[in-house]
C-alpha positions as CSV (number, residue, x, y, z in Angstrom):
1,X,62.1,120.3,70.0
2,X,63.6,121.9,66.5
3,X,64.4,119.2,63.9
4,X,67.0,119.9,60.9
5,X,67.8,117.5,58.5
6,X,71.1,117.4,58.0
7,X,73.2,116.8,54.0
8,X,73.1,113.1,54.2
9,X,68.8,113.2,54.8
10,X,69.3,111.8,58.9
11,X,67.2,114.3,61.3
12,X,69.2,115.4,64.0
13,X,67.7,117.0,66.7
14,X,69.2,120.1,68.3
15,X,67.2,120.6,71.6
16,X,64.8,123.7,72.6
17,X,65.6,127.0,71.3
18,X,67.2,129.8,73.8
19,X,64.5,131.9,72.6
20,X,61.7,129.4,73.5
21,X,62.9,128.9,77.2
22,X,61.6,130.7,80.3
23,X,63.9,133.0,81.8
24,X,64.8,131.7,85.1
25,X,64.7,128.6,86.8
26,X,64.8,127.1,90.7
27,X,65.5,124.0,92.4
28,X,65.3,123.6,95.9
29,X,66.5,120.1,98.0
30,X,68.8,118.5,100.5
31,X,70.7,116.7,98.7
32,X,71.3,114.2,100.8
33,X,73.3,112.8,99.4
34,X,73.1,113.9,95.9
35,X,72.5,111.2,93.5
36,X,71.6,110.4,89.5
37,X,68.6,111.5,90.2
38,X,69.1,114.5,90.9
39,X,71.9,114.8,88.1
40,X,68.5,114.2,85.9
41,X,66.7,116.7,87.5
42,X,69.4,119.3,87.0
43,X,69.8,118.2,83.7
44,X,66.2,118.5,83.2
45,X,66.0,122.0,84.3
46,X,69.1,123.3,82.5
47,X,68.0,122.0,79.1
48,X,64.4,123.7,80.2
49,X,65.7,127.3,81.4
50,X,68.4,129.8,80.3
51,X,69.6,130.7,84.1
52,X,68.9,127.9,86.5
53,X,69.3,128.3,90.6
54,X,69.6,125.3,93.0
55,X,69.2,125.9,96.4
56,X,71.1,123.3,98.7
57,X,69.1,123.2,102.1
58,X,70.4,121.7,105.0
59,X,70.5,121.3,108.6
60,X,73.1,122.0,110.8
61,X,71.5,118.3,112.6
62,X,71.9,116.5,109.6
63,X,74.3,113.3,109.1
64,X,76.1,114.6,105.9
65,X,77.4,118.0,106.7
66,X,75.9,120.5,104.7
67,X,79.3,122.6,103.1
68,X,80.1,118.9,101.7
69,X,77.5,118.8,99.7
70,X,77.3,122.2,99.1
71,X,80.8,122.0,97.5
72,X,79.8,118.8,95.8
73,X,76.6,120.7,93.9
74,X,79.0,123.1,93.0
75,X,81.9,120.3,91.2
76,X,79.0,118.9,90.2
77,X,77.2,121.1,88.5
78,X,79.8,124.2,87.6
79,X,78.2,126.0,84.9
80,X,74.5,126.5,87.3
81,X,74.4,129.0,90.3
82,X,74.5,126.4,93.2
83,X,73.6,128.7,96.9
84,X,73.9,127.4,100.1
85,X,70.2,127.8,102.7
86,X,71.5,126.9,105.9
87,X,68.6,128.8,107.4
88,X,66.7,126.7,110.4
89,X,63.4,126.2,109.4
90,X,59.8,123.7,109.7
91,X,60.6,120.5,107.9
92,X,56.9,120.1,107.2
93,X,54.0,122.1,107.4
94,X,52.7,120.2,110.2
95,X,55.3,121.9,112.4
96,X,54.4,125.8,112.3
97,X,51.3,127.5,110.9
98,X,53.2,129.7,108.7
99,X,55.2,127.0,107.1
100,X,54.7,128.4,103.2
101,X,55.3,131.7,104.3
102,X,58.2,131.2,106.0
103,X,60.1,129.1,103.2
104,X,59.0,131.8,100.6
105,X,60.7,134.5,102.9
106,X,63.7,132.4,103.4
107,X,64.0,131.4,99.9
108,X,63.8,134.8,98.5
109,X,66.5,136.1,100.6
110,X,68.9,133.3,99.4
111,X,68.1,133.7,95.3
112,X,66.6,135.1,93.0
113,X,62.3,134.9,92.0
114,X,62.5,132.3,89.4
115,X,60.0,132.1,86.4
116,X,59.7,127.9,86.9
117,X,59.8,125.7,89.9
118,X,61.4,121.9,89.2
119,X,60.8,119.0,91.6
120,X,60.7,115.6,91.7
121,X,57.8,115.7,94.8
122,X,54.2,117.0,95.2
123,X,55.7,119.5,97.4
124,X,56.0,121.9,94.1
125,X,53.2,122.2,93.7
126,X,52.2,124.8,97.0
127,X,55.7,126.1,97.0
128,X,55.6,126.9,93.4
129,X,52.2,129.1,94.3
130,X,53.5,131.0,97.5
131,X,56.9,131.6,95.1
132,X,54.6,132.9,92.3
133,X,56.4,130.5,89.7
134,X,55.3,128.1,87.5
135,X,55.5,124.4,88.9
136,X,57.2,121.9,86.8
137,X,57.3,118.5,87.7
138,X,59.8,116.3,86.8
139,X,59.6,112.1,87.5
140,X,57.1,112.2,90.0
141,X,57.0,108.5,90.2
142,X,60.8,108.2,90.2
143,X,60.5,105.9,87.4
144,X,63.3,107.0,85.0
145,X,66.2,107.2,88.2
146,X,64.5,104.5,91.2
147,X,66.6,105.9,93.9
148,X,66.3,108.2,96.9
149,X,68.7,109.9,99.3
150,X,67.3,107.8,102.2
151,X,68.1,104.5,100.3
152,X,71.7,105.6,99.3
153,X,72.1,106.7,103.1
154,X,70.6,103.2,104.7
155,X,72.2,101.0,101.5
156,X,74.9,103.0,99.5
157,X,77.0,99.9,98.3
158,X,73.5,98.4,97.3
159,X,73.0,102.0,95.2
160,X,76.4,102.4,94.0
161,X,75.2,102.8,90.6
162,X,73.6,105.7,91.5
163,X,76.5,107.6,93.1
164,X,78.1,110.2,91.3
165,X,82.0,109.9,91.3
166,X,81.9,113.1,93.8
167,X,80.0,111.3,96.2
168,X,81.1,108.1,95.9
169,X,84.4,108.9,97.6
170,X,81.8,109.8,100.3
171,X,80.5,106.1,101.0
172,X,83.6,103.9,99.3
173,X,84.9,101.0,102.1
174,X,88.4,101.9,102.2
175,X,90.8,98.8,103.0
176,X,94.6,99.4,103.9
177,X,96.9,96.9,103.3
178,X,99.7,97.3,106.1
179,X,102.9,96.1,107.3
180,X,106.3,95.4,107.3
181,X,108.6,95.9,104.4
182,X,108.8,92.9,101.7
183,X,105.8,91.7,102.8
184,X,103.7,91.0,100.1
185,X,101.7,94.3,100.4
186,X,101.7,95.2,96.6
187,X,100.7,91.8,95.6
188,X,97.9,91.3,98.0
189,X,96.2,95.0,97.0
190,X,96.6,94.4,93.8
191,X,94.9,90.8,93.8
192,X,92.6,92.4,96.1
193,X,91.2,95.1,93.5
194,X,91.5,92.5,90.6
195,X,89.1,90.7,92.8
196,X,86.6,93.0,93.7
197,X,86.7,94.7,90.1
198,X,87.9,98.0,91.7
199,X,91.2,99.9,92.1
200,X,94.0,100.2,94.2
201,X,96.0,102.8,95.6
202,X,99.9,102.6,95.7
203,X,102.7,103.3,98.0
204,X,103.3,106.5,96.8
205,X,106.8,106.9,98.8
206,X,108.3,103.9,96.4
207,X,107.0,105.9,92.9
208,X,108.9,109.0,94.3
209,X,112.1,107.5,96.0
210,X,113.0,104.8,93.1
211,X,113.0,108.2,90.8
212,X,116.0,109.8,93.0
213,X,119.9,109.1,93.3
214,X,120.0,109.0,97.0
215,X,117.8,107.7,99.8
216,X,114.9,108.8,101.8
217,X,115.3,112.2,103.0
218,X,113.3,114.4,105.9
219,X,112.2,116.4,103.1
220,X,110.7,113.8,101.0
221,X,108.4,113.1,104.0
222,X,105.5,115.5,103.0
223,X,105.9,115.0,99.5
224,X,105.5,111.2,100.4
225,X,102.2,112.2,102.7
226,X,100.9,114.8,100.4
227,X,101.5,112.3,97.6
228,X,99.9,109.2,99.0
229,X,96.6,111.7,100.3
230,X,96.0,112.8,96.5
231,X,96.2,109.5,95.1
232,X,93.7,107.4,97.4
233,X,91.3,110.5,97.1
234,X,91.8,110.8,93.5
235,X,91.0,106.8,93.0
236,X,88.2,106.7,95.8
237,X,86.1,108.4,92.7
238,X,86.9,105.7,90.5
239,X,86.3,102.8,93.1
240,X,84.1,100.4,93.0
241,X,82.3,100.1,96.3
242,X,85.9,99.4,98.1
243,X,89.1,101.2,97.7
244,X,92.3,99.0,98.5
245,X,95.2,101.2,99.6
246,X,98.7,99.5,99.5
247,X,99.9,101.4,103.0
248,X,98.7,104.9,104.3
249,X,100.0,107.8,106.2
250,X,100.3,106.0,109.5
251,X,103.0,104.2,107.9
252,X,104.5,107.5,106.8
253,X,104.7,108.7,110.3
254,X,106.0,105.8,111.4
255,X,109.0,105.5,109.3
256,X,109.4,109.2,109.6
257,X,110.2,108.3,112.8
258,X,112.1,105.4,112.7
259,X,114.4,107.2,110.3
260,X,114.8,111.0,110.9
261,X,113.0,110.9,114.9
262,X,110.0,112.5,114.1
263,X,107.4,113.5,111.9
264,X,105.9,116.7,111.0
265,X,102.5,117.4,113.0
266,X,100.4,118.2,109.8
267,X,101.0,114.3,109.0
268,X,100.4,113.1,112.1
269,X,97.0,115.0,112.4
270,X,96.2,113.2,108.8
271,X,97.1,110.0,109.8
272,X,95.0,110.5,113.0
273,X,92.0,111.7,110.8
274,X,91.5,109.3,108.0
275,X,89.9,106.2,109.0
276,X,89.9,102.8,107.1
277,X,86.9,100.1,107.3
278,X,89.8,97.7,107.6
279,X,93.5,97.2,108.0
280,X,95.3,93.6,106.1
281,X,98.3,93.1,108.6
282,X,100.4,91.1,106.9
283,X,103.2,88.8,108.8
284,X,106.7,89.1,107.2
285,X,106.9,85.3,107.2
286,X,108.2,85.2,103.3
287,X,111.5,86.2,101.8
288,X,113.3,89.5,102.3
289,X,113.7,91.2,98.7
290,X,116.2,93.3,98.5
291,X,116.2,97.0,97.0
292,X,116.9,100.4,97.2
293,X,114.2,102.1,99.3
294,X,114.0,98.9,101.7
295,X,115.5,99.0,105.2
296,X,114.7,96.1,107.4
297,X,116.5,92.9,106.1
298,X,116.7,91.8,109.3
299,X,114.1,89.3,110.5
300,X,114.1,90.8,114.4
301,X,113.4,94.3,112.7
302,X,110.6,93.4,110.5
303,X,108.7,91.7,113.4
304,X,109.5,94.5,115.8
305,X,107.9,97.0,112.6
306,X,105.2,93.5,112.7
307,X,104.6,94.3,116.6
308,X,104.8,98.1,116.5
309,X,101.6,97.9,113.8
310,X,99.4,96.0,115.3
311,X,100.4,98.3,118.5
312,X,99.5,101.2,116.9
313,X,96.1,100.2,115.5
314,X,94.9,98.7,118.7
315,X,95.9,102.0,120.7
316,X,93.5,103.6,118.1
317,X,90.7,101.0,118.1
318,X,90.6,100.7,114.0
319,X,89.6,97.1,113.3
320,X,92.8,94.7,111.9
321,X,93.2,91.4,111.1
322,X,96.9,90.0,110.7
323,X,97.4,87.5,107.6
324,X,100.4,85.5,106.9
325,X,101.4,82.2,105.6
326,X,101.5,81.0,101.8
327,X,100.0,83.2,99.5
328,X,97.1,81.9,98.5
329,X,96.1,81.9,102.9
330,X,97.0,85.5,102.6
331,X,95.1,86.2,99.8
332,X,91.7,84.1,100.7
333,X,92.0,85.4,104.3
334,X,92.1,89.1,103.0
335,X,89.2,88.2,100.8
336,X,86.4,86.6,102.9
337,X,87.4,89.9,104.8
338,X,87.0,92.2,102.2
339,X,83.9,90.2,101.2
340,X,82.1,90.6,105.0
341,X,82.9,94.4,104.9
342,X,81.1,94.6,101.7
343,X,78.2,92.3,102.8
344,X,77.1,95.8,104.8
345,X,75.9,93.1,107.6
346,X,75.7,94.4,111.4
347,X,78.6,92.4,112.5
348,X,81.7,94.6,111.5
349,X,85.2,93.0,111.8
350,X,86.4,92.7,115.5
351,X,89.1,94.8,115.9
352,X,91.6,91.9,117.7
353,X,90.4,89.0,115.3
354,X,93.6,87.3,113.7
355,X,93.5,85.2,110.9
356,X,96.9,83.8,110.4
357,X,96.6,81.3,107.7
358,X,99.0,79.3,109.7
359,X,101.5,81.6,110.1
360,X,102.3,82.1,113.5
């Protein structure tokens, strides 16, 4: 560590020297997910080494898919030579004779020899010797950070602290608020993220149409879709273990079709895609507001558009409940919903169980 002492007599301290550091530097791991433990590691090994390597191994087998994390290294981490090792290989030594030789061979195909070896596991400590580096461990004990990939994996809402934003988009509940016009639908996902201490997502369409002179057009359909994609992912980093999204792109197909006869398959294949934990039905038992970008005043309509949600949610099994009555039903209704989901129990939300709040 060099010290200065700066005008005012405070010693500030500036870090190790570039000409002290060893050249090179490797890390190998999974990454499974990647967590603030290994942001310290990383952060370790940079502040340790002038070039650093990390070498993201993974399975083809494995329940996060390797590119994604990968790519998530790589955000993470842009100014250190992140490499993907998709190569097949013995887990542990047990498993082949020539375990060490075969992960020095497949190592050394992937990067560069490397002057230091950082881990956070006795496993450095052979590796480092077939790699011919120098083995420097770093929070053996997993003291300073007390998590594991395995723990996030099994109990990620229990680890959210540990969850870089990246990932966290990864393992966030996401809750869609959904339904017919005038129903309450901002109100309730806003109350909902007040709640929860999180953040909600708005209905993107209503930002973009209230800013132009004439109505809804076909080609303010993808804008719409493309719009209402970016937000939720942009906020599902800043979420706090639940993301509550006031509609999604089903709704955008559907009123692509209700008002122009079709929708563009891109869309469709995204609405088909993204999945939510759980979808708030609300009942359009409350009074019609009129405005601009609204099209259903009429009572039959918004319990046909009622009918034809709950239709297409059950046709896709994604689990529902339907709310309705005063406000304050809705909202404690949506809540000891919300509240199960994030309870991480075994007994998930039945996909046809109502809670009406004595609407009918």
């Amino acid at each position: 560590m060099i010290l200065s002492v700066s005008g005012n007599g405070a010693r500030e301290t500036s870090g190790i020297g570039t000409d002290m550091k060893p050249e090179t530097g490797l890390i190998i791991g999974k990454f499974l997910p990647p967590h603030l433990g290994h942001q310290y590691l990383v952060d370790f090994a940079r502040a340790y080494v002038k070039h650093l390597t990390v070498l993201v191994c993974t399975l083809a087998a494995e329940p996060i898919p390797g590119e994604l994390r990968f790519n998530w290294m790589r955000e993470m981490f842009p100014d250190v030579d992140i490499r993907h090792h998709i190569d097949e290989n013995p887990q542990e030594p047990h498993e082949h004779p020539d375990f060490w030789r075969i992960w020095r061979d497949s190592i050394m195909r992937h990067c560069p020899a490397a002057d230091v070896l950082f881990a956070s596991e006795k496993y450095g400590i052979p590796l480092a010797k077939v790699l011919n580096a120098r083995f420097v461990p770093v929070d053996i004990g997993r003291s300073l950070v007390p998590v594991s990939g395995t723990r996030v994996r099994e109990r990620p809402l229990e680890n959210w602290r540990y969850l870089p934003p990246v990932v966290r988009s990864h393992f966030v509940k996401r809750v869609c608020v959904f339904g017919p016009e005038s129903a309450g639908k901002t109100t309730l996902a806003r109350d909902l993220a007040l709640h929860f201490d999180t953040v909600y997502v708005h209905e993107y369409a209503r930002h973009l149409l209230e800013l132009k002179p004439t109505l809804c057009e076909a080609s303010d359909i993808p804008l719409i879709a493309r719009g209402q994609i970016a937000a939720e992912e942009a906020l599902a980093r800043q979420a706090n273990r639940v993301l509550i999204c006031d509609t999604d792109i089903l709704t955008t197909v559907m009123w692509s079709e209700i008002l122009f006869g079709g929708c563009p398959d891109w869309i469709r294949e995204e609405a088909e895609r993204r999945m939510y934990d759980l979808y708030i039905v609300l009942e359009p038992d409350c009074p019609w507001i009129d405005d601009k970008v609204r099209y259903q005043p009429d009572q039959a309509e918004r319990l046909a558009f009622r009918d034809r949600c709950v239709r297409e949610l059950e046709t896709r099994g994604r689990p529902y409940i339907l709310v309705g009555g005063s406000w304050e039903d809705r909202f404690e209704a949506a809540r000891h919903a919300v509240s199960r989901l994030l309870d991480e129990s075994d007994t998930p939300v039945s996909p046809l169980e109502s809670i009406s709040g004595g609407a009918s």
